[in-house]
C-alpha positions as CSV (number, residue, x, y, z in Angstrom):
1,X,-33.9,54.9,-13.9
2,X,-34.7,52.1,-11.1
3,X,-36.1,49.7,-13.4
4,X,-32.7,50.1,-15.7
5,X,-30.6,49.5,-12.1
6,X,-32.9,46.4,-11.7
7,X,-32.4,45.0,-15.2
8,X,-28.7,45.6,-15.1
9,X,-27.9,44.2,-11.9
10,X,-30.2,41.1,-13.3
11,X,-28.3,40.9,-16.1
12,X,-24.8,40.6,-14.1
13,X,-26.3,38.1,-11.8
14,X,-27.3,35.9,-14.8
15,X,-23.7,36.2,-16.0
16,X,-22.1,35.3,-12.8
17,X,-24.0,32.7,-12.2
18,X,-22.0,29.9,-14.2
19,X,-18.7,31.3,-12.1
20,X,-20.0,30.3,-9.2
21,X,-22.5,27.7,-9.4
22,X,-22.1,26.3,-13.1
23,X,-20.3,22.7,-14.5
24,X,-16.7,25.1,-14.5
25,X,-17.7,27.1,-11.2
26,X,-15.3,27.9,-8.4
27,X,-16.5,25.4,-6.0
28,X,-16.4,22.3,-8.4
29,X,-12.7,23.4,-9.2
30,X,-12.5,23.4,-5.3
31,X,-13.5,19.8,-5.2
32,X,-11.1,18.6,-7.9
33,X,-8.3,20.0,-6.5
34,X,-8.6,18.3,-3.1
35,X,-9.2,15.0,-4.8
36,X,-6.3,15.6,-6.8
37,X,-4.3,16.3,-3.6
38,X,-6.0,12.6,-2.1
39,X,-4.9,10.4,-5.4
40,X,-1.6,12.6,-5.9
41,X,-0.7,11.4,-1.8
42,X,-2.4,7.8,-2.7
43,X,0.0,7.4,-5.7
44,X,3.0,7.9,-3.7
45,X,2.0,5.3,-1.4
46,X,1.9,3.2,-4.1
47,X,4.9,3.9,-5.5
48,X,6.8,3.8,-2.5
49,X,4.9,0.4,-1.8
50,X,5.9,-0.8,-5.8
51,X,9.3,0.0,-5.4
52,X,9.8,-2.0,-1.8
53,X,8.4,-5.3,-3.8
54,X,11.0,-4.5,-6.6
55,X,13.5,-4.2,-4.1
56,X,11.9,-8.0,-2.7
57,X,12.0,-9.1,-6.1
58,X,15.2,-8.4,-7.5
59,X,16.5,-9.7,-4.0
60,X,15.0,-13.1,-4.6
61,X,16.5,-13.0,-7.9
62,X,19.8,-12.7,-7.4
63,X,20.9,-13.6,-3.6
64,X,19.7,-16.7,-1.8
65,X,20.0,-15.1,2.3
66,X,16.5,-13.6,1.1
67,X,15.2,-16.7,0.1
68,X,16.9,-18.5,3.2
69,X,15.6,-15.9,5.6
70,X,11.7,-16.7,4.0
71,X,12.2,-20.2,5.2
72,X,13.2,-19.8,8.4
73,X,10.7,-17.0,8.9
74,X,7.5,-18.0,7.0
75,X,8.5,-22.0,6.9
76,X,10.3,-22.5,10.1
77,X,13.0,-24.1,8.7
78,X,16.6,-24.7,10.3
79,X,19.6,-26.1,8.9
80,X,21.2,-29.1,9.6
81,X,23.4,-28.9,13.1
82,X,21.2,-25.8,14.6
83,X,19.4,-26.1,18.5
84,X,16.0,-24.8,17.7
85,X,14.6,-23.0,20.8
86,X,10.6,-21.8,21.0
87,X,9.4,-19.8,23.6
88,X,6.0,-20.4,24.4
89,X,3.9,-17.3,26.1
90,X,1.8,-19.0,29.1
91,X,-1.7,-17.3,28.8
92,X,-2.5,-18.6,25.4
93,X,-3.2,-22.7,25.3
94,X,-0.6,-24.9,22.6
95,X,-2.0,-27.2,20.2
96,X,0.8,-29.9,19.8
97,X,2.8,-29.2,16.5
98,X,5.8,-31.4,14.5
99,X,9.0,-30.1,14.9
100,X,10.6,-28.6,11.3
101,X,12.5,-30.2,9.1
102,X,16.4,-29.3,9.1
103,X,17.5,-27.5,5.8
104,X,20.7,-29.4,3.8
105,X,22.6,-26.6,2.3
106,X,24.8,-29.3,0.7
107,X,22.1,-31.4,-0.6
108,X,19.7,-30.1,-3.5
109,X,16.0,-30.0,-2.4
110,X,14.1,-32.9,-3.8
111,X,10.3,-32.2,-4.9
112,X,7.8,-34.9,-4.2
């Protein structure tokens, strides 16, 4: 009667053994389900990130304050008749620099 006990409680350990340490077991479902929650919160980023640019796209597009606001920001530019002021921070030295063109909104922008 022992040896039966034995071979049966064998015989349930060889069946349970693919539930929790085979290809399907409970920890590798474990494992995929955390790094489905990591490229689930990764694709929102992404999206969220996506849809800004679109909204920077489509605003290039069609209105030109975007594109004016990439000149004076990225460019430096300033349009004709404007006082440009810089404020210069002390503690870090200034290599000399040219002044910026003024931007023409009358005038066309010629390529050279």
């Amino acid at each position: 009667m022992r040896i039966l006990a034995i071979v049966l409680a064998l015989v349930i350990a060889l069946l349970q053994w693919p539930l929790w340490v085979g290809k399907g077991s409970w920890l590798r479902v474990w494992q995929l389900d955390q790094e489905l929650a990591e490229k689930k919160t990764d694709n929102d980023k992404l999206r969220e990130r996506n849809s800004a640019l679109a909204a920077e796209v489509q605003d290039l597009k069609t209105g030109s304050d975007a594109i004016e606001e990439r000149a004076r920001n990225e460019l430096g530019m300033i349009r004709k008749d404007e006082v440009f002021f810089q404020i210069l921070d002390r503690s870090k030295p200034v290599a000399p620099s040219v002044a910026p063109a003024p931007i023409d909104a009358s005038k066309p922008a010629s390529v050279h």
